[in-house]
C-alpha positions as CSV (number, residue, x, y, z in Angstrom):
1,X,-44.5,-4.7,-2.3
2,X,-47.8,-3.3,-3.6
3,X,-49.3,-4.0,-6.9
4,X,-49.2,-1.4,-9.8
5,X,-50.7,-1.0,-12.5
6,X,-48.6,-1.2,-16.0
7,X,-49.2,2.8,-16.3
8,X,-47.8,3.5,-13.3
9,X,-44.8,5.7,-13.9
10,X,-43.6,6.4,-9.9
11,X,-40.9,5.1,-8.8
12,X,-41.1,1.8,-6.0
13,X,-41.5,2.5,-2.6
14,X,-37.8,1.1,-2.3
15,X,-37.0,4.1,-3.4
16,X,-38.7,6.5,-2.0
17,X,-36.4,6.9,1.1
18,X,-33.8,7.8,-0.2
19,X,-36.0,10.6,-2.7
20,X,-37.1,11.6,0.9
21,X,-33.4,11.6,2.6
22,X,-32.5,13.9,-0.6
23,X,-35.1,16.2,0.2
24,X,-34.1,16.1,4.1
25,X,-30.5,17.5,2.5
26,X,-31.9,20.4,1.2
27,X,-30.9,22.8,3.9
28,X,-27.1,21.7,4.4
29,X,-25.2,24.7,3.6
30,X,-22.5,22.6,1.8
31,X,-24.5,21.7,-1.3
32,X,-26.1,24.8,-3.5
33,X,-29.9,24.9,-3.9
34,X,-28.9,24.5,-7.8
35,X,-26.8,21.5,-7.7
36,X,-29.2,19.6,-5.3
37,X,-32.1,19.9,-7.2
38,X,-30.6,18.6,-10.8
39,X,-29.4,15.8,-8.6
40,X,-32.8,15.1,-7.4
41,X,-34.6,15.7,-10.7
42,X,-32.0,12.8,-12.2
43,X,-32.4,10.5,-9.6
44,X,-36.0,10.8,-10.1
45,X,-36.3,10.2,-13.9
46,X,-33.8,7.2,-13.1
47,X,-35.6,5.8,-10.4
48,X,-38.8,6.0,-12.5
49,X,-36.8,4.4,-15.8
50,X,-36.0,1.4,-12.9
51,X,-39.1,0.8,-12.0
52,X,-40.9,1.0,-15.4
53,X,-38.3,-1.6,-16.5
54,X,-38.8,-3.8,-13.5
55,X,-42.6,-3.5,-14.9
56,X,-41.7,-4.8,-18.1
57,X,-41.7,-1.3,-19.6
58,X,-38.3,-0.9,-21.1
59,X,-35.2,-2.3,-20.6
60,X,-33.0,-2.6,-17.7
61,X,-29.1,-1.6,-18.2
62,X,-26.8,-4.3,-17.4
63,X,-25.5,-4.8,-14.3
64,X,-21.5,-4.0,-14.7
65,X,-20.5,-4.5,-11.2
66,X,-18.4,-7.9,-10.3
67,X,-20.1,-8.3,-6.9
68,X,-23.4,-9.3,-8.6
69,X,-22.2,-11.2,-11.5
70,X,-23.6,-14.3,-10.6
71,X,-26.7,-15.6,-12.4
72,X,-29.1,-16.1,-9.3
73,X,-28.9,-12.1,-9.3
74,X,-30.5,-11.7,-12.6
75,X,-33.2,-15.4,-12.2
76,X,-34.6,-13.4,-9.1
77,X,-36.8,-10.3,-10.3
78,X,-36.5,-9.0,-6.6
79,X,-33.1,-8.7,-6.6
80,X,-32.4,-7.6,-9.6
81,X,-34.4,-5.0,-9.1
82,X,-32.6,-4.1,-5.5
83,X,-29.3,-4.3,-7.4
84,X,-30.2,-1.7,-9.5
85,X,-31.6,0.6,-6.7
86,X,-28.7,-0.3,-4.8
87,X,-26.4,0.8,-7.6
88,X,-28.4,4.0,-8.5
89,X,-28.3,5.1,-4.7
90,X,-24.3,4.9,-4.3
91,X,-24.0,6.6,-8.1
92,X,-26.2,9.6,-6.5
93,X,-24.5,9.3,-3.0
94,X,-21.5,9.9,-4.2
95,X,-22.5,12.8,-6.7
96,X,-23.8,14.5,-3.6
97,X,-20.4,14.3,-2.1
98,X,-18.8,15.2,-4.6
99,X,-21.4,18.6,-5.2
100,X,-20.7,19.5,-1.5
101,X,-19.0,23.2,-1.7
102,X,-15.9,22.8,0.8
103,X,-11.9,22.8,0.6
104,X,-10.5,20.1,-1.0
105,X,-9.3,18.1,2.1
106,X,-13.0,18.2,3.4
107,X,-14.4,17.0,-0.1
108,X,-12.1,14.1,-0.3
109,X,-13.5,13.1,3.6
110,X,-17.3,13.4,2.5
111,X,-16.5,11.3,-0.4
112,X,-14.5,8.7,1.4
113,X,-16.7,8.5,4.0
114,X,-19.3,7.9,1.6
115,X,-17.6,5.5,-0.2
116,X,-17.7,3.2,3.0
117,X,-20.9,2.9,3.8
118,X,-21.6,2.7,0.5
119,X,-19.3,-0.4,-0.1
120,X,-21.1,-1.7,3.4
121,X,-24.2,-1.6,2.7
122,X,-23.9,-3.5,-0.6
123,X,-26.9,-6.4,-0.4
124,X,-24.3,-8.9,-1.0
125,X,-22.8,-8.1,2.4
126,X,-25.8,-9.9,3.7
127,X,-26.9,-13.7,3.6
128,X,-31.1,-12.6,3.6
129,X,-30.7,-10.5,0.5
130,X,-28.1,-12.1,-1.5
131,X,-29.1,-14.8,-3.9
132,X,-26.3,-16.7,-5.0
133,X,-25.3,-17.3,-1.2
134,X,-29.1,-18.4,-0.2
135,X,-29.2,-20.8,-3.6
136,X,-25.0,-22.5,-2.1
137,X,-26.8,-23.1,1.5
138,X,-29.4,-24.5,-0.5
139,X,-27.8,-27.0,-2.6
140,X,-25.2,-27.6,-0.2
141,X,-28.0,-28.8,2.8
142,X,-26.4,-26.0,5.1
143,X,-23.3,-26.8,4.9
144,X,-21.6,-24.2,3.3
145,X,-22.9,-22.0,6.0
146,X,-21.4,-24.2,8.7
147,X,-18.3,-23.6,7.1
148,X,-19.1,-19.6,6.5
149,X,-18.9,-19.6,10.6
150,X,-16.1,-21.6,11.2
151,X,-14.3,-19.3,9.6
152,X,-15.9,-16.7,11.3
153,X,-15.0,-17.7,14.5
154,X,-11.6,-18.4,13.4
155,X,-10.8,-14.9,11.9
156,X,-12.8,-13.8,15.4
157,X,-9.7,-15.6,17.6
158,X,-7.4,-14.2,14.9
159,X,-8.7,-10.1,14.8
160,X,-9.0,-10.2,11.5
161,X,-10.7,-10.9,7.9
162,X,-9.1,-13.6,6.6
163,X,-7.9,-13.1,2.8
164,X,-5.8,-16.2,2.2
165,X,-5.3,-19.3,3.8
166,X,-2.5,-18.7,5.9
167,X,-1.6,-21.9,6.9
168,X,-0.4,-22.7,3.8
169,X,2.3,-20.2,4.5
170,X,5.3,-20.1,6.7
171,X,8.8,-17.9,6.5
172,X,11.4,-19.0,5.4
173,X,9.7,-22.5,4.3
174,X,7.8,-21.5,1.2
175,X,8.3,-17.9,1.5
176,X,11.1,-15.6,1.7
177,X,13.6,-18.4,0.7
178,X,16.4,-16.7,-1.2
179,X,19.5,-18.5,1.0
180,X,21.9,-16.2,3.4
181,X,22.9,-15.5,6.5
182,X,22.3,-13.0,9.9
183,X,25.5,-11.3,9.7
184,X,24.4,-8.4,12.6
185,X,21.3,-7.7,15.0
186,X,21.1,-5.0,17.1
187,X,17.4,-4.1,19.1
188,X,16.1,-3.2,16.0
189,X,16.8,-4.7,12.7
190,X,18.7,-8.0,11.7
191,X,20.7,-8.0,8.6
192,X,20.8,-10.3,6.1
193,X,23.7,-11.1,3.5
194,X,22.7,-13.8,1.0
195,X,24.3,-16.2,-0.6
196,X,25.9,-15.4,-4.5
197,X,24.3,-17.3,-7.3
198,X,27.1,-16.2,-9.1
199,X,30.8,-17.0,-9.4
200,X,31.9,-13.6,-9.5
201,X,29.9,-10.2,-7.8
202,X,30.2,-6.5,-8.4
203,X,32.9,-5.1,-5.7
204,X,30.4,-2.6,-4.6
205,X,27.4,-4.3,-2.4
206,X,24.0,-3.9,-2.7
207,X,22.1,-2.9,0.7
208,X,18.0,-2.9,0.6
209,X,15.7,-0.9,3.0
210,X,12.4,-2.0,3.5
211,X,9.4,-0.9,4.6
212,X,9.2,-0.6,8.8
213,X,5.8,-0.9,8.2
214,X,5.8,-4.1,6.6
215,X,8.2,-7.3,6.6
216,X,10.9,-7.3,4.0
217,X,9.9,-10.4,2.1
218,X,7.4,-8.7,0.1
219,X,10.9,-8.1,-2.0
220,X,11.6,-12.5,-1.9
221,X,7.7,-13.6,-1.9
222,X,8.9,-16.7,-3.9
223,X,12.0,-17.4,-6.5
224,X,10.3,-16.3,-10.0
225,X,9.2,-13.0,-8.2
226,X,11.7,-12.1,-6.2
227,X,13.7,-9.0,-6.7
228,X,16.0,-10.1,-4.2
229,X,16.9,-13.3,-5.6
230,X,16.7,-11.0,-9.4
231,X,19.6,-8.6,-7.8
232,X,21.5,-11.6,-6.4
233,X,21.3,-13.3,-10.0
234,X,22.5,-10.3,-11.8
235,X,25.8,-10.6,-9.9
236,X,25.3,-8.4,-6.7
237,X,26.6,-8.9,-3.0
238,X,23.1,-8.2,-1.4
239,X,22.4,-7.3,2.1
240,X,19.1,-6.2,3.6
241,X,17.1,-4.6,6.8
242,X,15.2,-6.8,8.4
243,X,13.3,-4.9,10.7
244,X,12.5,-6.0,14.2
245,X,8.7,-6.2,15.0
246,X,8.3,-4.1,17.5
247,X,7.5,-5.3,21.5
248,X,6.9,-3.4,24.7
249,X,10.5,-3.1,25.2
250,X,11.3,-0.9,22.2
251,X,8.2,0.9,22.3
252,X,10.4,4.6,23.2
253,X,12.2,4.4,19.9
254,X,12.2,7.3,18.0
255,X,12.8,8.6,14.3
256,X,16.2,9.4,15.0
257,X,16.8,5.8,16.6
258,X,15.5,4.2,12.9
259,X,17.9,6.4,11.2
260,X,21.1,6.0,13.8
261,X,20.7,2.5,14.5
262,X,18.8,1.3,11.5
263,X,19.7,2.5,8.2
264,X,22.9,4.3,9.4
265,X,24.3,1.4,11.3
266,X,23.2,-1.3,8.3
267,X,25.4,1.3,5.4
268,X,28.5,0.9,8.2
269,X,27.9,-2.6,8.8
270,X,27.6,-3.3,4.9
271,X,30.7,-1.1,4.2
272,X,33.2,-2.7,6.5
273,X,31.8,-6.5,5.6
274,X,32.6,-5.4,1.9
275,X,35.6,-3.4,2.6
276,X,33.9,-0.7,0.4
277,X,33.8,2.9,1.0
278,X,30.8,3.4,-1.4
279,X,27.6,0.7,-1.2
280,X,24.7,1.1,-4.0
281,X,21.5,1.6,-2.1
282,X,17.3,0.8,-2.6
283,X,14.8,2.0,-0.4
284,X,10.9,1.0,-1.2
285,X,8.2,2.9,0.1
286,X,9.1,4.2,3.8
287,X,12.0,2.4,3.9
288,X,13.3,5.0,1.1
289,X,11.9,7.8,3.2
290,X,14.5,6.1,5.5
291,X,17.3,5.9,4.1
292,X,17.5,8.9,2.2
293,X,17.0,10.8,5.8
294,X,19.9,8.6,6.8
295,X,21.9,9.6,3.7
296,X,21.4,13.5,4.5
297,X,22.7,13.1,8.0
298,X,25.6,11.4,6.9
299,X,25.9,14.2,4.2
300,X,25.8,16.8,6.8
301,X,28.8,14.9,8.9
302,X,30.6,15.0,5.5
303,X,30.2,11.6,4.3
304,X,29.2,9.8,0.9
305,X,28.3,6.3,1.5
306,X,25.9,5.9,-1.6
307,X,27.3,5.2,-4.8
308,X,23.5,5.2,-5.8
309,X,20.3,5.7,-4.7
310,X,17.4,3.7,-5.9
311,X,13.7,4.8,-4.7
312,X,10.7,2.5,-5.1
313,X,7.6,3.9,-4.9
314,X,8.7,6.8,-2.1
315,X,7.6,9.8,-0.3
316,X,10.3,12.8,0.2
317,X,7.5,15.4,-0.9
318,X,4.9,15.1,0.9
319,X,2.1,17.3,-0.7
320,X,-0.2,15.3,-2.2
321,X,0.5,12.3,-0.4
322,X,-2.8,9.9,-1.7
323,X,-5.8,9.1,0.4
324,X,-4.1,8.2,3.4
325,X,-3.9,12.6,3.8
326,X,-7.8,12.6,4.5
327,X,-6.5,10.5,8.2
328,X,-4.2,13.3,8.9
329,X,-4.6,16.2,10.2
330,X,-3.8,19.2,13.5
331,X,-6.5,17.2,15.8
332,X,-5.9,14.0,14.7
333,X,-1.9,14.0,14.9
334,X,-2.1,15.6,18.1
335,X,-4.6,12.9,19.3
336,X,-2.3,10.7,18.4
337,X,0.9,12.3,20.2
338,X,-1.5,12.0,23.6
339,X,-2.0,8.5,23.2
340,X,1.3,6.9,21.4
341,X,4.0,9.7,21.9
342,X,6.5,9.9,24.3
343,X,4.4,12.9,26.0
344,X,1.7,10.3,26.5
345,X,0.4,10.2,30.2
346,X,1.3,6.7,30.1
347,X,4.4,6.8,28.4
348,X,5.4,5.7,24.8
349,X,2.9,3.2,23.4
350,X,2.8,0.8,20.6
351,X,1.2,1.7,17.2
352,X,-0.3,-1.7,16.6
353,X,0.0,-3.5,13.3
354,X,-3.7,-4.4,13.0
355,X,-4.9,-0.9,13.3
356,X,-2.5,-0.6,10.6
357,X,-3.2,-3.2,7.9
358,X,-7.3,-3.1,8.9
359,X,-6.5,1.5,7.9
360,X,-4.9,-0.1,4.4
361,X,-7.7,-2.6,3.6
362,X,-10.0,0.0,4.0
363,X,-8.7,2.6,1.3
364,X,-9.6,-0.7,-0.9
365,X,-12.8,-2.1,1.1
366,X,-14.5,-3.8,-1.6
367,X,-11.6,-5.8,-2.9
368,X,-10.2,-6.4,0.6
369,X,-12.8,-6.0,2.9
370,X,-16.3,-7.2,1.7
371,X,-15.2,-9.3,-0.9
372,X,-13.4,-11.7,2.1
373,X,-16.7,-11.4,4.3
374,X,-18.8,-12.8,1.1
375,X,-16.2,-15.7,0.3
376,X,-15.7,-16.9,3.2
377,X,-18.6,-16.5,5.4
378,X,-21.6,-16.0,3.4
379,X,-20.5,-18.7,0.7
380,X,-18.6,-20.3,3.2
381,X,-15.4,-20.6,0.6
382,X,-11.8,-20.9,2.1
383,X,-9.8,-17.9,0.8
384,X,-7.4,-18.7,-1.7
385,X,-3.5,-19.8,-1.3
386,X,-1.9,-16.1,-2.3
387,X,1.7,-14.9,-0.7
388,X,1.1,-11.8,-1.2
389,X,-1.9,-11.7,1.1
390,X,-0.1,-13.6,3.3
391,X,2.7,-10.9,3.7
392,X,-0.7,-8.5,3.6
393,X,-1.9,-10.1,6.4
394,X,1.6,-10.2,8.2
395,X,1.1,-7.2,10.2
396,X,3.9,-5.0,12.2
397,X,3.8,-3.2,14.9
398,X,5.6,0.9,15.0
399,X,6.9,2.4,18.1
400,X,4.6,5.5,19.0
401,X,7.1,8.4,19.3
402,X,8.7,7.1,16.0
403,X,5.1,7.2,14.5
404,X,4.3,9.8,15.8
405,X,7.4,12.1,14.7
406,X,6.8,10.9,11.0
407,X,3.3,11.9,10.8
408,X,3.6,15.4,12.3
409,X,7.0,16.1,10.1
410,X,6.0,14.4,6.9
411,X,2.3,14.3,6.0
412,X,1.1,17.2,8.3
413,X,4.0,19.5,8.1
414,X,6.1,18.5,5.1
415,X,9.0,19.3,6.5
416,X,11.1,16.7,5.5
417,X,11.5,18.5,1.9
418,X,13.0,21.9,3.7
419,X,16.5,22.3,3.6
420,X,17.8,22.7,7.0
421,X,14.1,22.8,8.7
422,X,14.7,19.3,10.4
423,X,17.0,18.1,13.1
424,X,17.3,14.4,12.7
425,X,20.2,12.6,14.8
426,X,21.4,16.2,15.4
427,X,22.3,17.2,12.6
428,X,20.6,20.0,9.8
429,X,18.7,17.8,7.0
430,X,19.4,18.3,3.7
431,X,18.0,16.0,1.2
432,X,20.1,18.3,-1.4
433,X,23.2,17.5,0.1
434,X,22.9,13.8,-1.3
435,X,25.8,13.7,-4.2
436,X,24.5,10.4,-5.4
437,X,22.7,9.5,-9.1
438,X,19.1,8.3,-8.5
439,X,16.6,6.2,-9.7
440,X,13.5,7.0,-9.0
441,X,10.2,4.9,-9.5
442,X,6.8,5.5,-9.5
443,X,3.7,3.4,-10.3
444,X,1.2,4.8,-12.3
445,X,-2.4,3.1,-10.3
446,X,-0.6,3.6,-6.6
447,X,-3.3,4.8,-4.5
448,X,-1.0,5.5,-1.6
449,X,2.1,6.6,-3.4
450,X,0.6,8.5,-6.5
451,X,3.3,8.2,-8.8
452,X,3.3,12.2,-9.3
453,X,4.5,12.4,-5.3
454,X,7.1,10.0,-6.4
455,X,8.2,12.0,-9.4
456,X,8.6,15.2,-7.2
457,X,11.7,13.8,-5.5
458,X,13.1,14.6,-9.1
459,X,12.6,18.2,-7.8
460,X,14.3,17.8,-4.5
461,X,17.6,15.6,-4.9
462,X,20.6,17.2,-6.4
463,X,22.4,14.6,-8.5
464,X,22.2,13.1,-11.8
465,X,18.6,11.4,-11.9
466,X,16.8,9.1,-14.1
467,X,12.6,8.4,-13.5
468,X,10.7,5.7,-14.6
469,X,6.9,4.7,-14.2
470,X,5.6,1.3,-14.1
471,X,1.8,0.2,-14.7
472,X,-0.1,-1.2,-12.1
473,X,-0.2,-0.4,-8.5
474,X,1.8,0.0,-5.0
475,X,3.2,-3.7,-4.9
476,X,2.0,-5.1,-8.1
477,X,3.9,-2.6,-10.1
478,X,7.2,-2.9,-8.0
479,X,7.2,-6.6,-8.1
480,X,7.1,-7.0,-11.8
481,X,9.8,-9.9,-13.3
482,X,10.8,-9.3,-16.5
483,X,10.3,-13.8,-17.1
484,X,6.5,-12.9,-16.0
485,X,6.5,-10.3,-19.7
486,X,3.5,-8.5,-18.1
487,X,2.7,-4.7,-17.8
488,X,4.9,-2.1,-19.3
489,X,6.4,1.4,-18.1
490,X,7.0,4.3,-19.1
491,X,10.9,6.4,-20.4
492,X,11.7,9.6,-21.7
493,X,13.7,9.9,-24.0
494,X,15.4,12.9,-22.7
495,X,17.2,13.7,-19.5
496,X,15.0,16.9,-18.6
497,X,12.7,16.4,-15.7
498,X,10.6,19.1,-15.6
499,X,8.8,20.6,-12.7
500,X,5.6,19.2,-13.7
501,X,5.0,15.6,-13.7
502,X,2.5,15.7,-16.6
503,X,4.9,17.6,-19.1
504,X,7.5,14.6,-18.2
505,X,4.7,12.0,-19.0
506,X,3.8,13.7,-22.3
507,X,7.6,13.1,-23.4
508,X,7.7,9.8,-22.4
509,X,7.2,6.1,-24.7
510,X,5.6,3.2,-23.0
511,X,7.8,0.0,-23.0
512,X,6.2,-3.0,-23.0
513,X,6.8,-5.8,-20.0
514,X,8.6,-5.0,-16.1
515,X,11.0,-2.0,-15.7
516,X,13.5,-4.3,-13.8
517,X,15.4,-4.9,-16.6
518,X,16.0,-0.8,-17.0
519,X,16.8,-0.3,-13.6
520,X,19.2,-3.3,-13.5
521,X,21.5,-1.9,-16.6
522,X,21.7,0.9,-14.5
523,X,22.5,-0.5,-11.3
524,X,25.2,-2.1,-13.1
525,X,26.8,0.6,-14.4
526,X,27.4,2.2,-10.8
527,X,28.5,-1.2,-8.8
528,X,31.8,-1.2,-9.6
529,X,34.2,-4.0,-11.1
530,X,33.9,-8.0,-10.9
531,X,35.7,-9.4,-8.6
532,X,35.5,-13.6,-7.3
533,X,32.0,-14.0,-5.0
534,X,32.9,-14.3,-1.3
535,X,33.0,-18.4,-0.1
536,X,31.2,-17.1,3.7
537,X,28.9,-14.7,4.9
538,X,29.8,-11.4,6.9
539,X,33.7,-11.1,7.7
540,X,35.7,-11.7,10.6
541,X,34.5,-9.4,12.8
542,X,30.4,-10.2,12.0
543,X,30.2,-13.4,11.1
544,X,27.0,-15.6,10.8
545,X,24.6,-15.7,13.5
546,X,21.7,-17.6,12.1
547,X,20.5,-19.0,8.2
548,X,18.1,-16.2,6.7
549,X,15.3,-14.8,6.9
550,X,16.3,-14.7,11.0
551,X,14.3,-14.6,13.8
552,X,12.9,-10.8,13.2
553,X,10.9,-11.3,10.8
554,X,8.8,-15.0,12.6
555,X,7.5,-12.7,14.8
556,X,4.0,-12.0,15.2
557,X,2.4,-8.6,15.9
C-alpha cells in the first residue's frame, strides 16, 4: 500500500474499485440517477471516515459481525482495516439492490443474488487473508491445515460440506429411538406404530405425516426432544409415514400416487389397526400440504377420517411462500418439467436430495455454508456432534413428475387454494370440504414457511380453528419441549381470526416457554375415551414386519 500523509483525507486504494464499479452502474436503467448518486456520495464520506481512522484520525466502529470476532482480526492493522472495507462494500451492495426500480419478485433476486456473493467473498472464506486461521497453522506447525484437507477430501468423496460429524450418528442407535414396530410397507412409505409408554391410550390413534422431503425423525431426534415420544407419553396410540427414499424404480411416481398410496392408504391402514372410524391427524411442513390434499379427496368421495387436523409449520396458500419463490418461476418450472417430468425426453427422472439440501443451505449460506468451510478446512476443526445437522445432512431424494406437479400447482400457480380448480386422485379438491377442527402453527423467524403463509390456512379451512405462533424458526420452533422451558408463543385470547395476520398478532399475549403443552390439551380433548394400551403392534391382518425406525428410512440418497 502507498504511504500517505496524516492529512490525507481519500479514501485507500482498496477502495477505490469498488467507487469505480459504482460509477460503471451509472447507466443501468434499474437504479434512478437520484438514488445512485446519494449512495455514492455515502459510500464516499464512509470510505474516507475508514481510512482516516485506519490513519489514526478518528475512531474505527466496532466490528459487530461474528465471523471476525477473533482477536487476531483486530492485532493485525491490515485486516482490520479489510474487515471494515469488506463490511462497508456488502452494506452498500446491498443498498444498491435494494434501490434497483423493478417488481418485487425481481428485487428480491437482485438482493439474493447479492447476498451470495457477498457472503462468498467474505476474507474469512480464505486462508491468505484470514488471520486467526494463518496464527492456528502457525502455532499448530501445520497441522491444523493437514487436518483442514482431510476433511476436504472427505466431504469431496461425500458431495458435500460437512456440518457435523456424522459418524457419531446412526438411525435407530442414537437417533430416532422411540421403540415400535413396521406394521405396513407398500413402494412408498413404511408405517410405524410405536410402543405405549402408558397403561392406558386414547381410543382414537394418532397418525403423523412427515415431510417427503426430509426423513421423519426430525420429530424423534433424541428422547427429551422428541415430539413423538412427547405424543406417546401423553397417552396416544401413534403411527407415522415413513417415507421411502426414493430409487430409479419409483422415479414415475406422481402427486396423486403420494396422496392414494401415501397418506390415503396410511389413514386406512391406521383406521382398521385401531378399529376407529375417526383417527386425529399432524402434518409438518409438506407433509401437511399432504395430508390435507389427502383429506379433501376423501371429502369429495364422502368421507371424514380426521377427527382433527393439526398443521405444523404448512403451506395450503401459497402466495407469499418465503425465499424459496425467487427459484420459481414460468421458465424455471418448465425447465424443470423437460428435465425431471414425466414429458422428459428421457423419461421421469429423480429430483436428487443434494440439489435439494445444498438449495436449503444456501437461503442461510453464512451459517450453513461458509461457516463449515472456515471450521473445518481453514481451521482445520472437526464439526461438532449435533443431530439435527445430522438429519440436515440426511438428504432424500423426490420423484420428478411428483416434484414437478407440486411446483407448477403450488408455488407457481397456487392452485391448491381454489375450490374445485384441482384434480388430484380424480376427484374435485376442496380444501373447504374438510369438516375437521384445526390447529394450526406457525413460527414467527421461519424463512421458508413465514408464519403469515401459515396463518392464511385460517382463511381457507372450514371448521372450527385455533392458531398459534411459536418463536424461533422452521425446526427450532417446532421442536420445542416444554422440560427444555425455552422460547415462548403467541395466543389470542379470542376465537376471531381475521383476514389479516397482523390484526390477529396485535390481539394476541406472548406465553412464555414451548407451545406443546397448548396443543397437547387440545389434542386431548378430540382423541376420544381411555381405553387399556394395546399388548402388540398392528392387528391381525398387519402385523409386525420389522422393530422401528424400518428399513426406509437407513437409506441413503
Amino acid at each position: 500500500m502507498a504511504t500517505r500523509k496524516k492529512n490525507d483525507a481519500s479514501p485507500g486504494m482498496e477502495a477505490l474499485p469498488f467507487a469505480e464499479l459504482m460509477q460503471q452502474m451509472a447507466h443501468l436503467p434499474q437504479i434512478s440517477p437520484a438514488a445512485l448518486a446519494e449512495l455514492q456520495a455515502d459510500y464516499l464520506k464512509q470510505a474516507t471516515a475508514l481510512w482516516n481512522a485506519s490513519l489514526g484520525q478518528g475512531e474505527a466502529a466496532a466490528i459487530g459481525d461474528r465471523r471476525f470476532a477473533a482477536p487476531e482480526w483486530q492485532a493485525n492493522p491490515a485486516a482490520s482495516f479489510m474487515t471494515r472495507l469488506y463490511l462497508l462494500n456488502s452494506q452498500t451492495l446491498g443498498k444498491m439492490a435494494a434501490a434497483v426500480e423493478a417488481d418485487d419478485k425481481t428485487q428480491a433476486r437482485i438482493r439474493f443474488a447479492v447476498q451470495q456473493f457477498v457472503d462468498a467473498a467474505s476474507p474469512s472464506n480464505f486462508l491468505a487473508l484470514n488471520p486467526e486461521a494463518q496464527k492456528l497453522a502457525l502455532d499448530s506447525h501445520g497441522e491444523t491445515l493437514a487436518r483442514g484437507l482431510q476433511q476436504l477430501w472427505g466431504d469431496l468423496q461425500r458431495g458435500h460440506v460437512s456440518q457435523t460429524d456424522e459418524s457419531a450418528f446412526e438411525v435407530g442407535k442414537n437417533v430416532a429411538t422411540t421403540p415400535g414396530s413396521i406394521v405396513f410397507e407398500n413402494e412408498l412409505f413404511q408405517l410405524i406404530e410405536y410402543a405405549p409408554l402408558t397403561a392406558k391410550v386414547h381410543a382414537r390413534p394418532f397418525l403423523l405425516v412427515p415431510p417427503c422431503i426430509n426423513k421423519f425423525y426430525i420429530l424423534d431426534l433424541q428422547p427429551d426432544n422428541s415430539l413423538i415420544r412427547y405424543a406417546v407419553a401423553q397417552g396416544h396410540r401413534v403411527f407415522v409415514v415413513s417415507w421411502r427414499n426414493p430409487d430409479e424404480s419409483i422415479k414415475h411416481l406422481t402427486w396423486d400416487d403420494y396422496i392414494e398410496q401415501g397418506a390415503i392408504q396410511a389413514i386406512q391402514v391406521v383406521q382398521e389397526i385401531a378399529g376407529q372410524d375417526q383417527i386425529n391427524a399432524l402434518g409438518f411442513c409438506v407433509g401437511g400440504t399432504i395430508l390435507a390434499t389427502a383429506l379433501a379427496v376423501l371429502a369429495a368421495r364422502g368421507q371424514q377420517p380426521a377427527a382433527s387436523l393439526t398443521l405444523l409449520t404448512t403451506l395450503l396458500d401459497f402466495a407469499d411462500n418465503g425465499i424459496l419463490d425467487i427459484f420459481v418461476d414460468e421458465a424455471s418450472v418448465r425447465l424443470r418439467e423437460a428435465t425431471l417430468g414425466a414429458e422428459a425426453p428421457q423419461g421421469p427422472q429423480l429430483l436428487h436430495g443434494q440439489e435439494l439440501a445444498t438449495t436449503f443451505s444456501f437461503l442461510r449460506p453464512n451459517d450453513l455454508v461458509w461457516n463449515y468451510v472456515v471450521g473445518n478446512y481453514l481451521k482445520g476443526e472437526a464439526p461438532p456432534a449435533f443431530d439435527l445437522l445430522y438429519w440436515n445432512g440426511d438428504s432424500t431424494n423426490l420423484p420428478g413428475p411428483m416434484y414437478c406437479w407440486y411446483l407448477r400447482h403450488t408455488y407457481l400457480q397456487n392452485e391448491l387454494k381454489l375450490p374445485g380448480k384441482l384434480t388430484v386422485c380424480g376427484e374435485k379438491l376442496d380444501l373447504g370440504a374438510i369438516q375437521a377442527p384445526v390447529y394450526i402453527y406457525g413460527s414467527r423467524e421461519d424463512h421458508i414457511v413465514p408464519w403469515q403463509a401459515a396463518y392464511r390456512s385460517t382463511q381457507i379451512l372450514k371448521g372450527r380453528k385455533r392458531f398459534v405462533l411459536g418463536a424461533s424458526g422452521h425446526i427450532a420452533g417446532v421442536i420445542n419441549p416444554p422440560a427444555k422451558g425455552k422460547r415462548s408463543h403467541w395466543i389470542a385470547k379470542s376465537t376471531a381470526l381475521p383476514a389479516d395476520p397482523e390484526a390477529w398478532f396485535k390481539s394476541a399475549t406472548e406465553h412464555p416457554g414451548s407451545w406443546w403443552t397448548d396443543w397437547s390439551a387440545w389434542l386431548a380433548s378430540h382423541a376420544g375415551p381411555m381405553k387399556p394400551a394395546p399388548k402388540a403392534p398392528g392387528s391381525r391382518k398387519y402385523k409386525s414386519i420389522e422393530p422401528a425406525p424400518g428399513r426406509y428410512v437407513k437409506v441413503k440418497a
